[in-house]
C-alpha positions, 0 to 999 in steps of 0.5 A, a space after each residue: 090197596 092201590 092207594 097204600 101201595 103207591 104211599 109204601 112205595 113214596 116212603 121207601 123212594 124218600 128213606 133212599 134220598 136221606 143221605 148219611 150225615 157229611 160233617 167232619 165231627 165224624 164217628 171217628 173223632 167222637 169215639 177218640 173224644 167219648 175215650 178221652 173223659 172221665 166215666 163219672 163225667 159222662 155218666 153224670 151227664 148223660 145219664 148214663 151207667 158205665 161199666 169198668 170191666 168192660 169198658 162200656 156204657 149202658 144208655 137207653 134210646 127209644 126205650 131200648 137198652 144199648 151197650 156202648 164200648 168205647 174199647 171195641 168201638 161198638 153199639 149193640 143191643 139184645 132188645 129186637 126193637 134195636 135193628 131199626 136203629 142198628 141198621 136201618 137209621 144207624 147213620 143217624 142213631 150212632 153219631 147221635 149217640 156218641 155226641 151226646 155221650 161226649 157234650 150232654 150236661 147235668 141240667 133239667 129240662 125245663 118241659 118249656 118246648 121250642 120250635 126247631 127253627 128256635 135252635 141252633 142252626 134250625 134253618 136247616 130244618 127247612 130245606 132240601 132233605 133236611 126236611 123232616 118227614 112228618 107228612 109221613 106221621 100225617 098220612 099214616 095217623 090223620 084219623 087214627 089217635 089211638 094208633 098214634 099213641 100206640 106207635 109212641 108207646 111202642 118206642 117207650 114215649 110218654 103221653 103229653 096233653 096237647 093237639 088231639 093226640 102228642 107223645 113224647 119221646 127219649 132219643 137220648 135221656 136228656 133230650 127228650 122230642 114231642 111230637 102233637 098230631 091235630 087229626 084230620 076232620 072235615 075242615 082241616 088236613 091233618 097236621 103233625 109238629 115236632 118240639 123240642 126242649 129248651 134245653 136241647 142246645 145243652 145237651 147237643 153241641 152240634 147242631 148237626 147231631 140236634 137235626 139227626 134226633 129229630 130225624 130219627 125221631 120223626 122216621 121213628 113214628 112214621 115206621 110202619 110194621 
């Protein structure tokens, strides 16, 4: 017990420490750029559906349904899932959102993963709290396959075959994230890894916005109940 409440409390200390993302491709600008193009552009893109009454685009995220209003500005959602990206991750979730409704393009993924040191900008994966927690996806799921699996289908993931256990999931439709756990045994500590696309530069224009999906997708599986 003692042990799972000193874990709890590391966790939480750590989400405190990630600060909102400081760029001047700020929410502002993208609502203005989001405003400034086409619907059926968009939509082709990001495989998103737009709604001429009310302004809106309809986009799925981690297996949610989210409404985008361009007219009042807004991100919502009625799935109850939605307030862990609404509030708790909303620094990462909106800009990410809305920059890849401005930047995402009409290509395939090409199911060939890379690193994220592979892309652009993917040195900042490595220092300060740029670091993305997979300690956290370790710790929580290092003997508990099953628990891992659970927690991605939770979050609308995909089975994938590779390590002990991997799941791949939709942060964005065009811009899918797989996470692979190597289970801990009696030689080795448990290992997690996060890959992404090859096509992620493709449908992120910013890198900025490629490290708040991976962000967001690595607090995602580590978001305990």
């Amino acid at each position: 017990m003692k042990q799972h409440d000193e874990h709890r409390i590391k966790k939480e200390a750590r989400k405190e420490e990630l600060v909102p993302l400081k760029t001047v491709w700020g929410e502002a600008k993208a609502w203005g750029t989001l405003a400034a193009l086409r619907p059926q552009d968009v939509c082709s893109g990001a495989r998103a559906v737009y709604d001429e009454a009310s302004l809106s685009y309809s986009i799925p995220s981690f297996g949610i349904d989210f409404i985008v209003s361009v007219n009042a500005r807004t991100i919502t959602s009625s799935d109850p899932r939605s307030t862990l990206f609404l509030e708790r991750y909303k620094d990462f979730f909106r800009l990410a959102v809305l920059w890849y409704l401005t930047s995402a393009k009409d290509i395939p993924a090409t199911n060939r993963l890379i690193r994220p040191l592979d892309v652009k900008g993917g040195q900042r994966f490595f220092s300060g709290t740029h670091v993305l927690p997979l300690d956290s996806v370790e710790e929580r799921f290092g003997r508990d396959k099953m628990g891992f699996i659970g927690q991605g289908l939770r979050f609308g993931a995909e089975i994938a075959r590779a390590g002990d256990a991997a799941v791949r999931l939709y942060p964005l439709p065009r811009v899918p994230v797989t996470i692979i756990l190597w289970l801990q045994d009696e030689e080795y500590p448990a290992r997690a890894a996060l890959f992404f696309d090859s096509t992620v530069d493709f449908q992120l224009s910013l890198s900025d916005m490629v490290w708040s999906v991976a962000m967001l997708t690595t607090l995602v599986m580590g978001e305990e109940d």
